[in-house]
VOGU-3710 file (C-alpha; in Angstrom, 3 decimals, decimal comma):
1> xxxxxxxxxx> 136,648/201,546/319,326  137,567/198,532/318,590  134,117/196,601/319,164  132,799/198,804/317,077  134,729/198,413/314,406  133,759/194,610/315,317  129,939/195,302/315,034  130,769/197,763/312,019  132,286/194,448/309,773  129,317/191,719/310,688
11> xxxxxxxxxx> 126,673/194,278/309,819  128,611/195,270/306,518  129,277/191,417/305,630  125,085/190,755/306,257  123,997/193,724/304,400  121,317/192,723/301,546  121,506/193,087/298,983  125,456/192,670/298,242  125,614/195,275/295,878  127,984/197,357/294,946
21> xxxxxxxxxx> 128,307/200,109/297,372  127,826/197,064/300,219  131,481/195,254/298,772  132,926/198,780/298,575  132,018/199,374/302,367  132,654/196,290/303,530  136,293/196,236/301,828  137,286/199,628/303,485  135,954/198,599/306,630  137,974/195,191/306,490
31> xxxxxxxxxx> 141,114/196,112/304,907  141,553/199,066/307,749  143,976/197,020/309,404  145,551/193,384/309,825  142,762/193,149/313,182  139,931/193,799/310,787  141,089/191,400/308,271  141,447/188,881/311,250  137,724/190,003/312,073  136,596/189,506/308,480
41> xxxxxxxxxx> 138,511/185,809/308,577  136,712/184,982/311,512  132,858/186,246/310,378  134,082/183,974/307,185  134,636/181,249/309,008  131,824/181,014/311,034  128,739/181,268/308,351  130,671/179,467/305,602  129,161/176,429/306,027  125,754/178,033/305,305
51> xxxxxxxxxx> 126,725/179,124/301,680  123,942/176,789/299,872  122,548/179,342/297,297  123,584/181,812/294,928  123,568/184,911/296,561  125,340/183,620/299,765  128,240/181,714/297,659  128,800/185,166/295,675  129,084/186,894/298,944  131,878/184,545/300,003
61> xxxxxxxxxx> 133,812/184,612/296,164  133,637/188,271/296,314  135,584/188,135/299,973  137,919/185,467/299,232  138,810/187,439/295,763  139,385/190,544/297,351  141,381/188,119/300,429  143,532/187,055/297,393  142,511/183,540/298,571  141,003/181,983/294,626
71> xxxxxxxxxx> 141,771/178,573/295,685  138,296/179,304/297,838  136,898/182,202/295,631  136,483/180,187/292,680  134,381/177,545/294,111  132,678/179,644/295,344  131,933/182,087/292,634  131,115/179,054/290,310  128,085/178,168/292,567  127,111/181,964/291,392
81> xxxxxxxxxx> 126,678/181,715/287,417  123,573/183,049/288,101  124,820/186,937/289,015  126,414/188,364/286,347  128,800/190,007/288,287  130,601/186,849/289,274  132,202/186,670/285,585  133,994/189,881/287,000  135,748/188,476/290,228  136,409/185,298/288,375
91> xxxxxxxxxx> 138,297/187,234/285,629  140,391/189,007/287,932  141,140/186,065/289,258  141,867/184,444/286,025  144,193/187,442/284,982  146,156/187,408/288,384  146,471/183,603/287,471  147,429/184,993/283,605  144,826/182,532/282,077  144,573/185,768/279,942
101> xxxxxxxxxx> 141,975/183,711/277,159  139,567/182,618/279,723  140,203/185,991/281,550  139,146/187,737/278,507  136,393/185,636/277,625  134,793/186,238/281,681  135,125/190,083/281,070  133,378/189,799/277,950  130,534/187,317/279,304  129,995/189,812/282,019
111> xxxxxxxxxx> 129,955/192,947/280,159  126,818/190,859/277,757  125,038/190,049/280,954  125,124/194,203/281,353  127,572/194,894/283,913  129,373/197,677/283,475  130,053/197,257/279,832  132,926/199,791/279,420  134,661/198,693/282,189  134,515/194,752/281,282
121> xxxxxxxxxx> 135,526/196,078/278,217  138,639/197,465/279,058  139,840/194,667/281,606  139,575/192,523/278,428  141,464/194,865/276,600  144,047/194,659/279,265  143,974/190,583/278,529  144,442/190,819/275,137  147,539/193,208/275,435  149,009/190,673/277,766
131> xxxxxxxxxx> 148,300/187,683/275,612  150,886/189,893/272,739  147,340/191,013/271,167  148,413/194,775/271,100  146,214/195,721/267,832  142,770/194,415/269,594  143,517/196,104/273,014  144,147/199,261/270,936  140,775/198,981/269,303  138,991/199,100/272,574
141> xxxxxxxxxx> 140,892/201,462/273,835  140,407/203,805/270,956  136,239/202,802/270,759  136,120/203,921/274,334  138,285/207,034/274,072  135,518/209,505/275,160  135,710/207,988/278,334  139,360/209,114/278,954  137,833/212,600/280,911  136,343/210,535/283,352
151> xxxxxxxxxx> 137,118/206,792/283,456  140,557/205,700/285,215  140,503/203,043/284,620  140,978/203,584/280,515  144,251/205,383/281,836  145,051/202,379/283,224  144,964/200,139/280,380  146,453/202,755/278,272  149,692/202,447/280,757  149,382/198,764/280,178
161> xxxxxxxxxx> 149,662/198,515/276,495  152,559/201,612/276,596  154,273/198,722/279,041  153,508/195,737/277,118  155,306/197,652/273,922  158,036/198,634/275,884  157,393/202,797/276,368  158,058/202,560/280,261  157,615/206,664/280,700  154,221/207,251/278,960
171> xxxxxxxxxx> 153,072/204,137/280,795  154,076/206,242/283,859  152,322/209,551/282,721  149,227/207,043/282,010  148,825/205,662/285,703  149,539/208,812/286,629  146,291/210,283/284,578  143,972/207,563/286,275  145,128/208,861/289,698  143,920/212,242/288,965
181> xxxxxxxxxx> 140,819/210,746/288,102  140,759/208,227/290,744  143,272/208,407/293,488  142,502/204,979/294,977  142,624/203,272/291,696  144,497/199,962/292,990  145,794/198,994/289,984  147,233/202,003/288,768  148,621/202,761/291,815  150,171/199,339/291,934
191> xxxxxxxxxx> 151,762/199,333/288,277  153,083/203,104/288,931  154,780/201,763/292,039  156,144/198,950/289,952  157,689/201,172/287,573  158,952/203,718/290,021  160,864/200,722/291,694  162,347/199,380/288,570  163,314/202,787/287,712  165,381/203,236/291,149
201> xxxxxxxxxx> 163,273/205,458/292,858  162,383/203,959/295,857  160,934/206,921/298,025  158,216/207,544/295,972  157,564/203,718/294,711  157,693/203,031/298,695  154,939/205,558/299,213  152,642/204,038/296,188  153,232/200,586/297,514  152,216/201,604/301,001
211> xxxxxxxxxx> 148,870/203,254/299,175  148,304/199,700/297,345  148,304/198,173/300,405  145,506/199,724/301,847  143,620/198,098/299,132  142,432/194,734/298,618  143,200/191,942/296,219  146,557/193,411/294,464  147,415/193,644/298,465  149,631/190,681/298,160
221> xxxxxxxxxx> 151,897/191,775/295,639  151,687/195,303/296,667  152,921/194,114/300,609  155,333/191,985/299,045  157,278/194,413/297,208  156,716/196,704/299,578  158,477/194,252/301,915  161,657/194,058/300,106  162,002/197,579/299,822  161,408/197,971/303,282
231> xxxxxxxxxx> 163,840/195,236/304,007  166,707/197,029/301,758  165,979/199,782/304,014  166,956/197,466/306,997  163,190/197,745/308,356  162,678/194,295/309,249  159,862/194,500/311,240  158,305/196,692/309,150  158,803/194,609/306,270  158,242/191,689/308,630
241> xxxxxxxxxx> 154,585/192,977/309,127  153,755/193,383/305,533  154,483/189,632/305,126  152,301/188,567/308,499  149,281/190,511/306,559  149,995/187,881/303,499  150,316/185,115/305,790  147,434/185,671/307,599  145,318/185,090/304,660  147,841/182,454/302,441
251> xxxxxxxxxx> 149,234/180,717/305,719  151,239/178,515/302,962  151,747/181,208/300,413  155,099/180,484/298,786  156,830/183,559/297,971  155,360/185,130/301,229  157,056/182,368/303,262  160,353/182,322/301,836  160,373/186,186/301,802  159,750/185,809/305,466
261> xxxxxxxxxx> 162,785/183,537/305,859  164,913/185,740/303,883  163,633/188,939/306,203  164,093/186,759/309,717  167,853/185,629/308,372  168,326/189,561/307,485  167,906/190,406/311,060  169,889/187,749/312,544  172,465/189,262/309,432  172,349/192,709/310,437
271> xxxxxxxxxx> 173,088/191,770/314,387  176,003/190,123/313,120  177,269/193,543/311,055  176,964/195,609/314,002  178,691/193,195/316,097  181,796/193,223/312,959  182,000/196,864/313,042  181,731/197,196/316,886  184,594/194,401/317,015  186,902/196,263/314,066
281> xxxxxxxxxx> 185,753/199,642/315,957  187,164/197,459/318,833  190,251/196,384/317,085  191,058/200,049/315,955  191,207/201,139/319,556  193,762/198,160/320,458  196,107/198,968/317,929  196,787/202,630/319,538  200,704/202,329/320,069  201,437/203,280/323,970
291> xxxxxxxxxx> 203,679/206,120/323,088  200,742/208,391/322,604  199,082/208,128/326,177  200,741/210,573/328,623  203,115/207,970/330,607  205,857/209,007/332,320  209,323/207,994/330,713  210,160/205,704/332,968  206,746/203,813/332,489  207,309/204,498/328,695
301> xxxxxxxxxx> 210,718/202,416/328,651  209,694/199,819/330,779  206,825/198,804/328,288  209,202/199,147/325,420  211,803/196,552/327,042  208,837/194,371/327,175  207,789/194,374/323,854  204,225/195,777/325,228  203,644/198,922/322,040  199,923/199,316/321,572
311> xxxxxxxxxx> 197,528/199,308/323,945  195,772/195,551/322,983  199,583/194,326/324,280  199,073/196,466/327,767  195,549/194,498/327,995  196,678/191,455/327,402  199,182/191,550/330,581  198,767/190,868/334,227  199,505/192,804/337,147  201,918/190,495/338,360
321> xxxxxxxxxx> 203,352/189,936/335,221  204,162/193,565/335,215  205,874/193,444/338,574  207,704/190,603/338,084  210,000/192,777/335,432  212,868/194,079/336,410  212,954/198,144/337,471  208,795/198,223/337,083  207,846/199,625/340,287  204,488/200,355/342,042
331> xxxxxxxxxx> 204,775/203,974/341,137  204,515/202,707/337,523  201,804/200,099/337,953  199,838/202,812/339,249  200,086/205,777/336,679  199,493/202,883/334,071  196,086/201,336/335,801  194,999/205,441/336,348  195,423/205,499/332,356  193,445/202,610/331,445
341> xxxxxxxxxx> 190,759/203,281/334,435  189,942/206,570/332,961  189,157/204,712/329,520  187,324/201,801/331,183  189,937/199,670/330,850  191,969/197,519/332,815  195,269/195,085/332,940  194,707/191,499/332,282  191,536/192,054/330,831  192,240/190,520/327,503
351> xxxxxxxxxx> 194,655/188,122/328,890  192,854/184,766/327,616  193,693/185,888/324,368  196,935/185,432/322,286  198,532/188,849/320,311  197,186/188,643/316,445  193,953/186,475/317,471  191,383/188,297/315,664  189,047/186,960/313,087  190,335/188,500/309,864
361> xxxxxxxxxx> 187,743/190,072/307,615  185,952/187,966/305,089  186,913/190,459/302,398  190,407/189,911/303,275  190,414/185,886/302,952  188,612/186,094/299,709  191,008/184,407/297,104  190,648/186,571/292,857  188,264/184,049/291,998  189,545/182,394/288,581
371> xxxxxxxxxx> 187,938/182,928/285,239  185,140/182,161/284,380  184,581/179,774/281,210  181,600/179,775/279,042  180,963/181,341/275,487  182,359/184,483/275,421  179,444/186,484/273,937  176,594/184,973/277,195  179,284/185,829/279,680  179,651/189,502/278,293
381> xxxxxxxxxx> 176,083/189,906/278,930  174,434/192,154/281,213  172,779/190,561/284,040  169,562/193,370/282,871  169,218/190,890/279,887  167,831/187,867/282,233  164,368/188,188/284,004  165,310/188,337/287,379  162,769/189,624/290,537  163,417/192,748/291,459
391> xxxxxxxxxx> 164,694/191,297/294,447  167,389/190,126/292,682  168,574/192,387/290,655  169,156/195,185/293,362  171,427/192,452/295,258  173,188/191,687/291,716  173,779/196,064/291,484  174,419/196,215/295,502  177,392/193,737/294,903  178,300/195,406/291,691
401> xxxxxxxxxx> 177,893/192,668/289,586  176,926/193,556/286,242  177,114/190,920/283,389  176,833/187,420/283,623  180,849/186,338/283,525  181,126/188,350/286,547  177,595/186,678/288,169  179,029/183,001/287,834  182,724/184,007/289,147  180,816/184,359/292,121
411> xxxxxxxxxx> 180,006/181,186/294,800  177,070/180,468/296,276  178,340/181,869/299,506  180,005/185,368/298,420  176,368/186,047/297,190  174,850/184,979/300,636  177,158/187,263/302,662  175,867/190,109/300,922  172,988/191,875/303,496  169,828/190,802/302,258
421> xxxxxxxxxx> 170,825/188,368/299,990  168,856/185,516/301,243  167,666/181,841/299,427  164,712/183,033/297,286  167,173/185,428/295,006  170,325/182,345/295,282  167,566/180,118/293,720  166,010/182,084/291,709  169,324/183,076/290,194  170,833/179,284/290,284
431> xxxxxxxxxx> 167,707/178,636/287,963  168,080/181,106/285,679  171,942/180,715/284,547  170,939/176,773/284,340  168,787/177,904/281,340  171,994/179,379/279,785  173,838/175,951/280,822  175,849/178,022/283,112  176,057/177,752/287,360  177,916/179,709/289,825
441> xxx> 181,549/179,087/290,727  181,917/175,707/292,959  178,443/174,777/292,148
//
């Protein structure tokens, strides 16, 4: 199966012409898995260097577009200016960069050189409403409304202009439209799982991100988000995976490696809550006073004389220690070890450490932090008022924080003991309140 699916990808990369129907094969074949993208990678690699005219270097822009890799794409698709379609893969690329002018102006070359004119049409439509150009989108969007039976992809935009003004819910019911029309519409699917996520609704934004990632070139935002959720879930190596597919392609991709760090420190994290509640689990069991296991009253008094009352004393004692008191017989010794045998216990086993030893709980040692200072009106703020990741702002609501006095009464290391708090959302947040010439407390 698996060298077929080998042969499958080098005759779908050396199919002539590159039309098409040949990049919409060869993308489903390559994006099956993180193997095939491997595969893919490795055809790349080895014909590269043969890239000399026009049709070969478009072959390789399309690929490293779809790989999210531009810093090779465009190179690449610049030795191209001779197929039309390259203005198309640049523009995306120039719109995932948000060079929204030259974005718009590539869409617009390409639909003149007669591709696809109401589709170039409408990406540039989707430029202009990000550049704050709402009126202009609109017009193309209402000169190309007779397409909305049958075109997703005017949906699409549709969503993105309700966003760009601010009317989250019909932006939803758009995306939604283009996935009746089109069901693997990437970036519908991918904006639809955005806005499911920001509105809390995880399940079904998990299940759209998961769909976005079986598609190329939004993949990398689509695995990253999907990543975090996954993460919240406690699914490292889930959400571990998603960030090897990034990394395989962007070996230095920023985000993808700090995300990665954040994920790896969340597992060591999680090992360390288990062990907490397995030792206060632990510490429940040694506080059971000895009056409520079935001793005899002799054995009762005798532990009572020696100032032995819950069961973490009894471990904490020898044998001979036991003995040595006066009146505590074998008879007793016995019934006592029978006791603590049937539990899997025995005497002395805790006798290295000292009675109240235990590692108090981190809640318990935190000190009321003191006000915070700082104009009254900032600090009253929500935290929903600053643009923070998503990321972010579901560790600010999973510690309860909710405006920005009670954000910078925090320290840097409250915020890092919260589970899957990890460096990319401390910095990102550290930046944010030094725009509002604020920091966290004993910064």
């Amino acid at each position: 199966m698996e060298h077929t699916a080998t042969i499958d990808i080098a005759a779908l990369f050396d199919k002539q012409p590159f039309d098409k129907d040949a990049i919409s094969a060869l993308r489903d074949a390559a994006f099956e898995s993180a193997d095939s993208i491997d595969r893919l990678l490795e055809i790349m690699a080895g014909k590269e260097s043969s890239a000399n005219d026009a049709a070969s270097a478009y072959k390789f822009g399309v690929c490293w577009t779809l790989l999210a890799n531009f810093e090779k794409a465009i190179p690449m698709l610049e030795k191209a200016s001779s197929i039309p379609e390259h203005a198309v893969y640049l523009g995306m690329i120039r719109l995932e960069q948000r060079r929204f002018a030259d974005a718009a102006a590539l869409f617009d070359k390409a639909a003149k050189a007669g591709v696809d004119r109401v589709e170039c049409e409408l990406r540039r439509a989707e430029c202009l409403a990000l550049q704050g150009d709402l009126a202009g989108a609109k017009q193309i969007l209402d000169t190309h409304k007779s397409a909305s039976s049958t075109n997703a992809t005017w949906h699409y935009i549709a969503g993105r202009l309700a966003e760009e003004t601010g009317n989250l819910e019909p932006a939803m019911d758009a995306y939604e439209a283009a996935l009746k029309i089109d069901d693997v519409h990437t970036l519908a699917t991918f904006r639809l799982a955005y806005l499911l996520d920001l509105h809390g609704d995880e399940e079904r934004a998990r299940e759209m991100y998961t769909r976005s990632c079986e598609e190329p070139f939004v993949f990398t935002n689509a695995l990253m988000n999907l990543a975090i959720i996954l993460e919240d879930a406690c699914e490292f190596e889930a959400a571990a995976s998603c960030l090897r597919r990034v990394l395989i392609v962007q070996p230095n991709h920023p985000r993808a490696t700090l995300y990665m760090k954040d994920v790896q420190a969340s597992m060591d994290m999680y090992i360390d809550e288990v062990q907490m509640r397995v030792r206060e689990a632990s510490d429940a069991v040694l506080d059971i006073p000895v009056s409520d296991f079935e001793l005899s009253v002799r054995s009762r008094n005798c532990l009572k004389k020696m100032n032995i009352n819950t069961l973490g004393d009894l471990l904490r004692i020898t044998e001979h220690e036991l003995l040595a008191y006066k009146n505590f017989g074998e008879t007793s010794l016995r019934e006592i070890k029978a006791m603590l045998s049937q539990k899997g216990l025995a005497l002395g086993q805790n006798a290295h450490t000292k009675p109240g030893s235990r590692t108090a709980s981190p809640m318990a040692a935190m000190l009321t932090p003191p006000a915070p200072a700082g104009n009254v009106d900032i600090l009253s703020r929500s935290v929903s008022t600053i643009d923070f990741s998503v990321r972010s702002r579901k560790c600010l609501q999973r510690l309860g924080i909710s405006t920005i006095g009670e954000l910078i009464s925090k320290s840097e290391a409250e915020l890092l003991e919260s589970r899957n708090f990890g460096s990319t959302s401390l910095t990102e947040i550290k930046e944010k309140l030094t725009e509002l010439s604020l920091a966290l407390r004993d910064s």
